[in-house]
C-alpha positions as CSV (number, residue, x, y, z in Angstrom):
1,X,-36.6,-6.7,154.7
2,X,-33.2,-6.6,153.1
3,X,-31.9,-9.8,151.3
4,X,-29.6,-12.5,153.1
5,X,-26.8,-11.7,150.3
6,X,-26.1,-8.0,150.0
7,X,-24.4,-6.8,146.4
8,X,-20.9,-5.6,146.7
9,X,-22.8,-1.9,145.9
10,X,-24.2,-1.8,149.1
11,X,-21.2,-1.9,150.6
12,X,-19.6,0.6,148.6
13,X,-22.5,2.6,149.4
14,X,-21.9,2.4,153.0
15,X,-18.5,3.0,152.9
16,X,-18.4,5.9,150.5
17,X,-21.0,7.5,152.6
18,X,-19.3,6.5,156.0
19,X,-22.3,4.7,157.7
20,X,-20.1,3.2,159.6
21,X,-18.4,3.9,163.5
22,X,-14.7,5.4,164.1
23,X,-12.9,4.4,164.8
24,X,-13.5,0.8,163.1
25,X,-11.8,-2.5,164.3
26,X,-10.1,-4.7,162.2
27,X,-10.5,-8.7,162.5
28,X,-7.3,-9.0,164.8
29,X,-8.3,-6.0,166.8
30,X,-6.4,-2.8,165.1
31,X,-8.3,0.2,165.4
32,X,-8.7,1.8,162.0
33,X,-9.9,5.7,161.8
34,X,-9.9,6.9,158.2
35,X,-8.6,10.0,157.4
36,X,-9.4,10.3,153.8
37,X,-11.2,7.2,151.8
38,X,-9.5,7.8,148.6
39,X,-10.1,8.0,145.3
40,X,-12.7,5.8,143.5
41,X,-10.6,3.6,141.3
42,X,-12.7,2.5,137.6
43,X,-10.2,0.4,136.6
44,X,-8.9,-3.0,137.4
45,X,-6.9,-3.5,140.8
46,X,-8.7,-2.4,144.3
47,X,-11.8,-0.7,144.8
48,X,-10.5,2.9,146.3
49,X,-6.5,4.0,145.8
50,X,-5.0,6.0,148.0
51,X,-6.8,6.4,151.0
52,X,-5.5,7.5,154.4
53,X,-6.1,6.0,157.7
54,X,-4.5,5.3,161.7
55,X,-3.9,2.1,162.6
56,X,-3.4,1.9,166.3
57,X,-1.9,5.6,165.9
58,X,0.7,5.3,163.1
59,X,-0.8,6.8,159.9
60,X,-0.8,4.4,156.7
61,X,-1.6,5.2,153.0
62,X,-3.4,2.6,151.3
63,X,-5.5,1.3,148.9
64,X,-9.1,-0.1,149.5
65,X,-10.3,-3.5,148.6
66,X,-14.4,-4.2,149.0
67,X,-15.2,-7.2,149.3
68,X,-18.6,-9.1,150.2
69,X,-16.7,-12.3,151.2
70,X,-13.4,-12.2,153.3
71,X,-12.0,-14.6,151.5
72,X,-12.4,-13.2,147.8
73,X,-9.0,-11.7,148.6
74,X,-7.4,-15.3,148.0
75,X,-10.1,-17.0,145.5
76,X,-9.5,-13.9,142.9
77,X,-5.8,-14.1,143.7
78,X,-5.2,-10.4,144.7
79,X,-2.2,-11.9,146.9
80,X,-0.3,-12.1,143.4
81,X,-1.7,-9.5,141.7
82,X,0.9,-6.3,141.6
83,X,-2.1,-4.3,141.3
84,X,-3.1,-5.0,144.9
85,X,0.6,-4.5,146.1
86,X,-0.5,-1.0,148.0
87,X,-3.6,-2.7,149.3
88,X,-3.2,-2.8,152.8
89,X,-6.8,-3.2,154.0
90,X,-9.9,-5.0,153.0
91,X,-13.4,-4.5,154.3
92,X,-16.1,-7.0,153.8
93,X,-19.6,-7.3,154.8
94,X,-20.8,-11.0,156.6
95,X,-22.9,-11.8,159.2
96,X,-20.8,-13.8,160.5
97,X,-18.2,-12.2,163.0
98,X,-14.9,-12.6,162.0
99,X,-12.7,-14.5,164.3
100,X,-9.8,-12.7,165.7
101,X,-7.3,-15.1,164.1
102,X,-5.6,-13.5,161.7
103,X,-2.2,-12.0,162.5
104,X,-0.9,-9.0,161.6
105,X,1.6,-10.8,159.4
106,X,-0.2,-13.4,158.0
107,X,1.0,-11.8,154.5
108,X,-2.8,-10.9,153.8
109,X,-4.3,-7.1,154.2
110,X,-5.7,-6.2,157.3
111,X,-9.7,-6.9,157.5
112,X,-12.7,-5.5,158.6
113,X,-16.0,-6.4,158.6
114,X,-18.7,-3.5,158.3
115,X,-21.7,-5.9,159.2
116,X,-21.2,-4.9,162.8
117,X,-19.9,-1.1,162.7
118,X,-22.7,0.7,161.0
119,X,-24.5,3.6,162.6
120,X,-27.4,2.6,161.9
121,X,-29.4,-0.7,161.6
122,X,-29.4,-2.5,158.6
123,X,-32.7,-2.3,157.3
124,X,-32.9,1.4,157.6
125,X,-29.7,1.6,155.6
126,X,-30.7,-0.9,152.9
127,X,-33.9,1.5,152.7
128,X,-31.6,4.4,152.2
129,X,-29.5,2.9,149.4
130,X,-33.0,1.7,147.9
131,X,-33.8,5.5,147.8
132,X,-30.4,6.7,146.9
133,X,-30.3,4.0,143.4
134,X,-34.1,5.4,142.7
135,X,-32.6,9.0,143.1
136,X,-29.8,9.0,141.0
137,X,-31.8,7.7,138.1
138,X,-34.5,10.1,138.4
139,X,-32.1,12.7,138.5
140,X,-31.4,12.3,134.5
141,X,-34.2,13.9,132.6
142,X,-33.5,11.7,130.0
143,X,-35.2,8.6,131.5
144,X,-38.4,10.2,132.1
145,X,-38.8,11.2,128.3
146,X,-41.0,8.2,126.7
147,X,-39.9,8.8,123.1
148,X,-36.1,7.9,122.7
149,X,-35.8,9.3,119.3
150,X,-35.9,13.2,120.7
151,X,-33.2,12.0,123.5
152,X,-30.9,10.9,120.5
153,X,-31.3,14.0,118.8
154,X,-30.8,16.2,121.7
155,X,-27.5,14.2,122.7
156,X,-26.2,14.4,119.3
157,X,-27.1,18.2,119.3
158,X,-24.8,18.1,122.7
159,X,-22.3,16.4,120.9
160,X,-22.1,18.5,118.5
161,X,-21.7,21.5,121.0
162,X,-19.1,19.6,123.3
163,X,-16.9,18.9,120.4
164,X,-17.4,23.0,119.7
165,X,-16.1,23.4,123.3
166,X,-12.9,20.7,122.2
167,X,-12.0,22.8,119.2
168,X,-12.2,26.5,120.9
169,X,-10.1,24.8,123.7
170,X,-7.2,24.0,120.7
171,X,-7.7,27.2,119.3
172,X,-7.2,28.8,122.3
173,X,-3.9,26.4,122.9
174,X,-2.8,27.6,119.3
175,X,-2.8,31.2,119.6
176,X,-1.2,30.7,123.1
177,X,1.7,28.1,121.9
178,X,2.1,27.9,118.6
179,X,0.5,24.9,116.2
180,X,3.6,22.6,117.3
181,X,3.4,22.8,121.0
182,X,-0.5,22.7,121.2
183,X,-0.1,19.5,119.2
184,X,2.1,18.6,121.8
185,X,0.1,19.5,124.9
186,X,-3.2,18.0,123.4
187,X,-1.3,14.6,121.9
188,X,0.6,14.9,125.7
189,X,-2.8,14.9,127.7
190,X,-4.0,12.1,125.8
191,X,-1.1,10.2,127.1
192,X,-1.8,11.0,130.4
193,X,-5.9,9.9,130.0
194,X,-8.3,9.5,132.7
195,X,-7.0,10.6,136.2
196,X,-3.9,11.3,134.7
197,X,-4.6,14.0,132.1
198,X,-3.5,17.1,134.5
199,X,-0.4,15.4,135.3
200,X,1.2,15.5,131.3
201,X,-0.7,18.7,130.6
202,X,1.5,20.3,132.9
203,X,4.3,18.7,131.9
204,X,3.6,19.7,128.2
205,X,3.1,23.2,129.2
206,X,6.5,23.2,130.7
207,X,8.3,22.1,128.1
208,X,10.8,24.9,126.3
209,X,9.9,23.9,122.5
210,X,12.5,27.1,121.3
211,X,15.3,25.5,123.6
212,X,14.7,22.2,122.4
213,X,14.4,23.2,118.6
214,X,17.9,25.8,119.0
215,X,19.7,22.4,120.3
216,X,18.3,19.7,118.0
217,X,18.4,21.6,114.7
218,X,21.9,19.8,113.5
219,X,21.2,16.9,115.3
220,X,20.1,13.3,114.0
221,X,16.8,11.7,114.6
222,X,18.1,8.8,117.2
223,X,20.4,12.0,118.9
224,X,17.4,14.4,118.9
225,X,15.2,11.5,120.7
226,X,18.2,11.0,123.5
227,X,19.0,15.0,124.1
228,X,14.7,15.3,124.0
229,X,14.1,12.4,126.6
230,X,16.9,13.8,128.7
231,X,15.4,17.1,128.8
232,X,12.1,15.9,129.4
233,X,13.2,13.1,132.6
234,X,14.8,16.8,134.1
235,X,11.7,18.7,133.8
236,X,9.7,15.8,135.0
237,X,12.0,15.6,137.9
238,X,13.7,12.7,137.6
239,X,17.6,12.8,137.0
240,X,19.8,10.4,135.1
241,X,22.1,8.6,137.8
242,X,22.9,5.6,139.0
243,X,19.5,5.4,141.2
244,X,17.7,6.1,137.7
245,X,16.0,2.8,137.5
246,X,15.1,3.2,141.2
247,X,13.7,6.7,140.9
248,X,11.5,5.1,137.7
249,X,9.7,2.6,139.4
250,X,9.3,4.8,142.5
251,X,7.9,7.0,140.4
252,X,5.2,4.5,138.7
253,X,3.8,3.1,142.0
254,X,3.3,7.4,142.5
255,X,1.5,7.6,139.3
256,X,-1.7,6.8,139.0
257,X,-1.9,3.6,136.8
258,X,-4.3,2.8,133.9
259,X,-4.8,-0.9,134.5
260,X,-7.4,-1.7,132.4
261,X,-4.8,-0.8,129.4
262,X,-1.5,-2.3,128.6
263,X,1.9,-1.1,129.7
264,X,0.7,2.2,130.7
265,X,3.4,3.1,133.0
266,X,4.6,6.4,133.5
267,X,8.4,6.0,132.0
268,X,6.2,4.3,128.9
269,X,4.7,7.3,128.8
270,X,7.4,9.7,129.2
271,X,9.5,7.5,126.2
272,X,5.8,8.3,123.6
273,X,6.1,11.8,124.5
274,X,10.3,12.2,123.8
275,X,9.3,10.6,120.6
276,X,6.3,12.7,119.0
277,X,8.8,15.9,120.0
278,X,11.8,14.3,118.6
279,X,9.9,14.0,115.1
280,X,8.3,17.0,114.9
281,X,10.4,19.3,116.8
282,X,12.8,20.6,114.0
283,X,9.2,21.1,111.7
284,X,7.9,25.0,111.0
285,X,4.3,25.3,110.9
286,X,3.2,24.4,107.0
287,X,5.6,21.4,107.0
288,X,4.3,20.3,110.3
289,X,0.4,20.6,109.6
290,X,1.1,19.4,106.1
291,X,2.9,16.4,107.4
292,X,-0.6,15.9,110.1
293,X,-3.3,16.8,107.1
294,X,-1.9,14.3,105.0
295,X,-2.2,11.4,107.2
296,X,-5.7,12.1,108.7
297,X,-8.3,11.8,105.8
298,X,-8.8,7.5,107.2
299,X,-8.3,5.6,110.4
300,X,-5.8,3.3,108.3
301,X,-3.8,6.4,107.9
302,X,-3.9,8.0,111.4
303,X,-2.9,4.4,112.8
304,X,0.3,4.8,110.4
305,X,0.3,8.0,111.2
306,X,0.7,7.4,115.0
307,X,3.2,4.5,114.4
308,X,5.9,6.7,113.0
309,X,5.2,9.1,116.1
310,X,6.1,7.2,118.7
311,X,8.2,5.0,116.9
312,X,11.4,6.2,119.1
313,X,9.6,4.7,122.1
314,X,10.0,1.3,123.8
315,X,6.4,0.6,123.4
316,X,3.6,2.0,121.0
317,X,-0.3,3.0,121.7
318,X,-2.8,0.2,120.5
319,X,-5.3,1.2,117.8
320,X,-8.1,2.3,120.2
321,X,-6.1,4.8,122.0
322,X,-5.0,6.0,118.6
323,X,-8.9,6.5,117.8
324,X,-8.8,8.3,121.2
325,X,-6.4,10.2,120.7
326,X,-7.4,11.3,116.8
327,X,-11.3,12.2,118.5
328,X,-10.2,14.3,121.3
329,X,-6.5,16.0,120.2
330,X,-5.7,15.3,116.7
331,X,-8.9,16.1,114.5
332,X,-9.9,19.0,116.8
333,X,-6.4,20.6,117.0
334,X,-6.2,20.4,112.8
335,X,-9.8,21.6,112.8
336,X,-9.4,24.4,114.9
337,X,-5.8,25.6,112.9
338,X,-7.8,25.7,109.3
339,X,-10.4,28.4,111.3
340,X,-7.8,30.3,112.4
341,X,-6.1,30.3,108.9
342,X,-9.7,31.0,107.8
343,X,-9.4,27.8,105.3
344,X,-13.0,27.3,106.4
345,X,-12.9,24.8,103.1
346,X,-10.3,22.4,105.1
347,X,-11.6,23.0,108.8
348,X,-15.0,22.7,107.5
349,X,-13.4,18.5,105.7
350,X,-11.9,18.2,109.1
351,X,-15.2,18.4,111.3
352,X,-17.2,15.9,109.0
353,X,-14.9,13.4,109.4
354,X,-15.2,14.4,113.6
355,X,-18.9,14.0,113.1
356,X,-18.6,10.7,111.6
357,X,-16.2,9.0,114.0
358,X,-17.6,5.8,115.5
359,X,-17.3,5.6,119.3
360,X,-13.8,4.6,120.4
361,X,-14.4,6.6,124.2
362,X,-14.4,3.6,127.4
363,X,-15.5,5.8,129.9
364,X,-17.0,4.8,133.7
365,X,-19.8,7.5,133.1
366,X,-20.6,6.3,130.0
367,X,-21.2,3.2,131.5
368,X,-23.5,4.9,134.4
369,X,-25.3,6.9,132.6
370,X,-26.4,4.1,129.6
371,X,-27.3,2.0,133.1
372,X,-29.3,5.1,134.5
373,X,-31.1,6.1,131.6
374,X,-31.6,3.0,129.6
375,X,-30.4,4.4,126.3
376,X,-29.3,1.9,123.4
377,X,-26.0,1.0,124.3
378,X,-25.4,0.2,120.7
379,X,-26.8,3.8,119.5
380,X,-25.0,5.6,122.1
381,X,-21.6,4.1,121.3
382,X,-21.6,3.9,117.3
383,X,-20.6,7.3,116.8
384,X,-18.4,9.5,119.3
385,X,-20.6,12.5,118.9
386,X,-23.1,10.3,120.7
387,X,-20.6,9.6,123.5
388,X,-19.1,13.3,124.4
389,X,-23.3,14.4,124.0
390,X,-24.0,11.9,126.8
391,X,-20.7,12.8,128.8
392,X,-21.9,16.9,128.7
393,X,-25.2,15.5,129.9
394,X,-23.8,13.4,133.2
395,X,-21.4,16.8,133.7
396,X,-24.2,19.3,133.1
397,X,-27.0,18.1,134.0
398,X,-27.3,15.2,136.6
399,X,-26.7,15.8,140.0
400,X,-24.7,12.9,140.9
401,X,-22.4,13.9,138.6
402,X,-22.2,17.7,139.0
403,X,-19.3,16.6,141.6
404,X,-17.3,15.1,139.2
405,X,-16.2,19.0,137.8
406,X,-15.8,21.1,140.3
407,X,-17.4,24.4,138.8
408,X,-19.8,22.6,136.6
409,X,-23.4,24.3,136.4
410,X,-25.9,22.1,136.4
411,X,-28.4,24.2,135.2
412,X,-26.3,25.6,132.1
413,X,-27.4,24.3,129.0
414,X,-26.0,24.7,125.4
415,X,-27.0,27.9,123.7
């Protein structure tokens, strides 16, 4: 028998597996159908972002809040919460039937409650989600392995190879770009991290580095930062008139925002950017990776480092996006430009001080697969070689998350 009090899981099970009737009724008797259930959000705000669904015919985009109790939505104070501002409907899951009281502008979401739309009956379903938790933990190899010492070693030894991947990829990015522009790319995408990676790696790539240079050579560092910025708002689409603001924060409820981090909004973003081009733009190739080698040897110096590149902007990154941003972009850009200069003596400097990184990444599969394989959390996130091992393991080699990359082989392993 299932419990009296299901976990808010559950219901996320049900719903990201639609168990559930369509079209659904809400608690002052809309019809819902759902189009599309959105996107998984791992970050703070609602539980799904931009799903699509009918409501008595008219097509709405919204978020999704789950919520066990109904009334959660006002006890956690998602009413005020500007993170919840596209949340237009909340599903819950109570035994009791919800009373169709609510009205449709009572200033609150519009609510259903799953207890009474499933296809199937509860207990089968709780059995199914039983089976589907015992599944996805079996599905790791790792778990089954009795001695954790030879897990370590193997994730390290995937580490190692995932950071190999990293540093071919910026290799690749030099010989394509140019040192300066695949320093601008890689620093770019970090800027853009998580769901928003593609978004400024596009951007980047776009971005004339020879037009910018011809028109900022004579120019001062404040003027070189305006002319940059302007160039960069017209390639991201955005023009400077007197709907400029408007078009901003139009644009930041688009873009998928990072909530769990501060001020990461997209104009923020846009404004670090301008900056790290604006410093760097008017640099040839030894003065720029002379200026980059020089302030990487210590995190101290990196932190500087990063302060004087974005120091144009309105806002600056906090220290552990700066260790994210040295572990993924910096070091294995740098490391990757010594190979190709074949100063295997420097690239060679570079990696060691990759390989002793402590973990900066914060990563929902990180957090999955330390829950689904019972590794030492404290092991797994003292040194970042640990972390990217585990995360070519979940994107490798577990099946639940094999989806996460379209184009992933499971079965592939390092050579």
């Amino acid at each position: 028998m299932p419990p009296h009090n299901f976990p808010e899981d559950f219901l996320d099970f049900l719903y990201s597996s639609d168990y559930y009737i369509q079209p659904l009724t809400t608690d002052c008797g809309i019809e819902i159908t759902f189009i599309s259930k959105g996107e998984k959000n791992i970050y703070e705000g609602p539980d799904y972002a931009n799903a699509l669904i009918t409501a008595n015919g008219r097509i709405i985009k919204t978020d999704i809040e789950l919520d066990i109790n109904k009334h959660f939505w006002i006890i956690h104070g998602h009413s005020n919460n500007p993170n919840f501002s596209k949340t237009f409907l909340q599903i819950y899951f109570s035994k009791k039937k919800g009373r169709k009281t609510q009205k449709e502008n009572s200033g609150l979401p519009m609510r259903i409650n799953l207890y009474y739309q499933l296809i199937d009956d509860i207990e089968i379903l709780h059995v199914k989600w039983i089976e589907f938790k015992t599944s996805v933990i079996r599905l790791c190899n790792i778990k089954k392995l009795e001695n954790h010492f030879p897990v370590y070693r193997q994730i390290l030894d995937w580490g190692k190879y995932n950071l190999e991947l990293k540093i071919k990829k910026a290799g690749n990015l030099i010989r394509d770009y140019g040192l300066k522009k695949a320093l601008v790319i890689l620093i770019g995408r970090s800027l853009g991290y998580s769901a928003n990676k593609e978004v400024f790696t596009k951007l980047c790539v776009n971005i004339d580095m020879i037009f910018l240079s011809e028109n900022c050579y004579s120019l001062r560092k404040k003027n070189i930062f305006e002319f940059t910025r302007a160039y960069i708002l017209h390639i991201a689409g955005i023009k400077k008139n007197n709907a400029f603001a408007g078009k901003l924060n139009e644009l930041n409820l688009k873009f998928r925002v990072l909530r769990s981090r501060p001020a990461n909004y997209y104009a923020g973003r846009l404004n670090l950017l301008t900056s790290m081009i604006a410093m760097i733009i008017n640099s040839d190739v030894e003065e720029l990776s002379g200026i980059i080698t020089v302030n990487l040897d210590t995190e101290k110096n990196r932190n500087k480092f990063y302060k004087r590149l974005f120091s144009f902007a309105d806002f600056n990154i906090g220290r552990q996006h700066g260790s994210i941003i040295s572990a993924n972009s910096l070091l294995p850009l740098i490391t990757a430009f010594f190979r190709l200069e074949k100063d295997y003596f420097s690239a060679s400097k570079y990696l060691e001080i990759i390989h002793n990184l402590p973990g900066c990444l914060i990563n929902i599969k990180l957090r999955q697969m330390l829950n689904y394989t019972n590794l030492d959390n404290k092991i797994i996130n003292s040194r970042f070689l640990y972390q990217i091992g585990l995360l070519y393991a979940a994107d490798n080699f577990c099946c639940n998350f094999s989806e996460i990359k379209s184009g992933t082989n499971s079965e592939t392993f390092p050579p």
